[in-house]
FIMARTOR-688363 format. One record per residue: z, x, y of N, C-alpha, C, O, CB in turn. Coordinates in steps of 0.2 Angstrom, whole numbers, plus 5000, padded with zeros to 4 digits. Glycine has a CB too. Example, Ala and Ser with C-alpha at 12.3 -4.5 7.8 and 13.67 -1.06 7.14 Angstrom:
<nodes>
503950664972503950624978503950664984504250714983504550574978
503550644989503650684995503950645000504050675006502950704997
</nodes>
This chain:
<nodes>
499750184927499350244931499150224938499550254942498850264927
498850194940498550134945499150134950499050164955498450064941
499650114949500150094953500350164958500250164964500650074948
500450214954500550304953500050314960500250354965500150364944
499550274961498950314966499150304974499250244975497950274966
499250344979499250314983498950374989499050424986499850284984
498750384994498250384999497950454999497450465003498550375004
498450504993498150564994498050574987498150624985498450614997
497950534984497750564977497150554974496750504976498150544972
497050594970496350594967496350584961496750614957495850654969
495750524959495850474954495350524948494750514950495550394958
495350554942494550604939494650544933495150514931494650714936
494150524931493950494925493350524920492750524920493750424928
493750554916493250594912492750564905492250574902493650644910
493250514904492950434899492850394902493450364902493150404894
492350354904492550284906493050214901493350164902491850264907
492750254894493350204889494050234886494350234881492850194880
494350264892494950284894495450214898496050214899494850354898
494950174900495250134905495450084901495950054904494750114910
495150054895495450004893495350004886494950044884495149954897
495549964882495249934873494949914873494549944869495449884869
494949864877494049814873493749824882493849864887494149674869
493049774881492749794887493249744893493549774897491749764887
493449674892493649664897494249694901494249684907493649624896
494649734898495149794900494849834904495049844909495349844896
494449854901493949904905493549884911493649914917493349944900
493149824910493149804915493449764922493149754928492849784914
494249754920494849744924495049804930495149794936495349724919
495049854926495249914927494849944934495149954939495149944922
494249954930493549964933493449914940493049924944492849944927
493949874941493749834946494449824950494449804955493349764944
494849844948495649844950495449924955495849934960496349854942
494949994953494750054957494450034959494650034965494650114955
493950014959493350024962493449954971493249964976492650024955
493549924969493849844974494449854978494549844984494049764968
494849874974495749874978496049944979496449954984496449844972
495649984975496150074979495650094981495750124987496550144973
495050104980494550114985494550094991494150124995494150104982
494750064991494550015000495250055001495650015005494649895002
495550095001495950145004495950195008496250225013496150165002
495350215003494850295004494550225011494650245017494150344995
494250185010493550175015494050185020494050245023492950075017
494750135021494950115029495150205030495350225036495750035030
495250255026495350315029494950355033495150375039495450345025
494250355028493750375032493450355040492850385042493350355028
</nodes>
């Protein structure tokens, strides 16, 4: 899914435990949006 995003898309997360199995999934994830495709949206802004 991740891959799929790019400069005009918008990301909705309606579960946060949609992201992954266990926590560290989730917390990979959670840090793969919020660290690496996020800083897409900043340098847009």
């Amino acid at each position: 899914m991740l891959k799929k995003l790019d400069e005009d898309s918008v990301l909705y997360i309606k579960s946060i435990d949609r992201l992954g199995r266990n926590y560290t999934e989730l917390n990979e994830q959670w840090r793969i949006i919020t660290k690496e495709k996020m800083q897409i949206m900043k340098e847009l802004i």
